[in-house]
C-alpha positions in Angstrom: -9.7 -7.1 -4.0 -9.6 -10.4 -5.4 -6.7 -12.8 -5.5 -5.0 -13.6 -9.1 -4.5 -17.2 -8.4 -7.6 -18.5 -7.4 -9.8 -15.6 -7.1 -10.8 -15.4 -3.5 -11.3 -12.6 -1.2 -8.0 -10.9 -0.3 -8.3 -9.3 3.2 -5.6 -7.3 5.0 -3.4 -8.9 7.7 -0.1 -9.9 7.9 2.7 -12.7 7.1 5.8 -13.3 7.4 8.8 -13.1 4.9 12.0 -14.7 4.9 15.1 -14.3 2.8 18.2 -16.1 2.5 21.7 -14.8 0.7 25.7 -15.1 0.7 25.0 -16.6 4.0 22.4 -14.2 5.7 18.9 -14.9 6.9 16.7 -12.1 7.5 13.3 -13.2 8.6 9.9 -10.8 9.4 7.4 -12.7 11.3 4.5 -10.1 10.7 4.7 -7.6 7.4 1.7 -6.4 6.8 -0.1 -7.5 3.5 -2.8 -8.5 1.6 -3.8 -12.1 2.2 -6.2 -14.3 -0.2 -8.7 -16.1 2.4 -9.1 -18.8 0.1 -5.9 -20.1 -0.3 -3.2 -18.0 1.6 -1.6 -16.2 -1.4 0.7 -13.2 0.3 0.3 -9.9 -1.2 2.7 -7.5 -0.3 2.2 -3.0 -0.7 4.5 -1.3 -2.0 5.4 0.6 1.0 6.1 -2.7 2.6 8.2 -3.8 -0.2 10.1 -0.4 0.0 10.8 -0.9 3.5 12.0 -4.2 3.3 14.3 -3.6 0.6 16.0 -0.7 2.6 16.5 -3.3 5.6 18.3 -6.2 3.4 20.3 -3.2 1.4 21.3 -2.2 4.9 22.2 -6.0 6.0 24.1 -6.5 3.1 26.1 -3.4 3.3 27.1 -4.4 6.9 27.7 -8.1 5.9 30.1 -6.9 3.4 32.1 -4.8 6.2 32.0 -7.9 8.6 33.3 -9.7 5.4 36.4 -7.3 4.8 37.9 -7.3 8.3 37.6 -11.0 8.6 
């Protein structure tokens, strides 16, 4: 697999991913993915993608509770 940026070699491992909204930070320190060895570009499958959609959908569901009894 090559990467579309620069084309170097994409080899699997893992990064983190981090996301910030209406005042919640979810962070992953290791997601596995696709990483270029040439200059660090982050691919993510969509499995992983999937799962970390269902986790912030969950977060903001409970956020939104927290938010209604305050």
């Amino acid at each position: 697999m090559k990467c579309m940026y620069c084309q170097g070699t994409m080899v699997r491992g893992h990064a983190p991913f981090h996301i910030d909204r209406e005042n919640i930070h979810v962070s992953f320190d290791n997601v596995p993915a696709w990483v270029c060895t040439q200059c660090g570009e982050v691919y993510f499958e969509e499995t992983e993608v999937n799962a970390v959609q269902d986790v912030i959908k969950a977060v903001d569901e409970q956020a939104h509770k927290l938010a209604r009894t305050a």
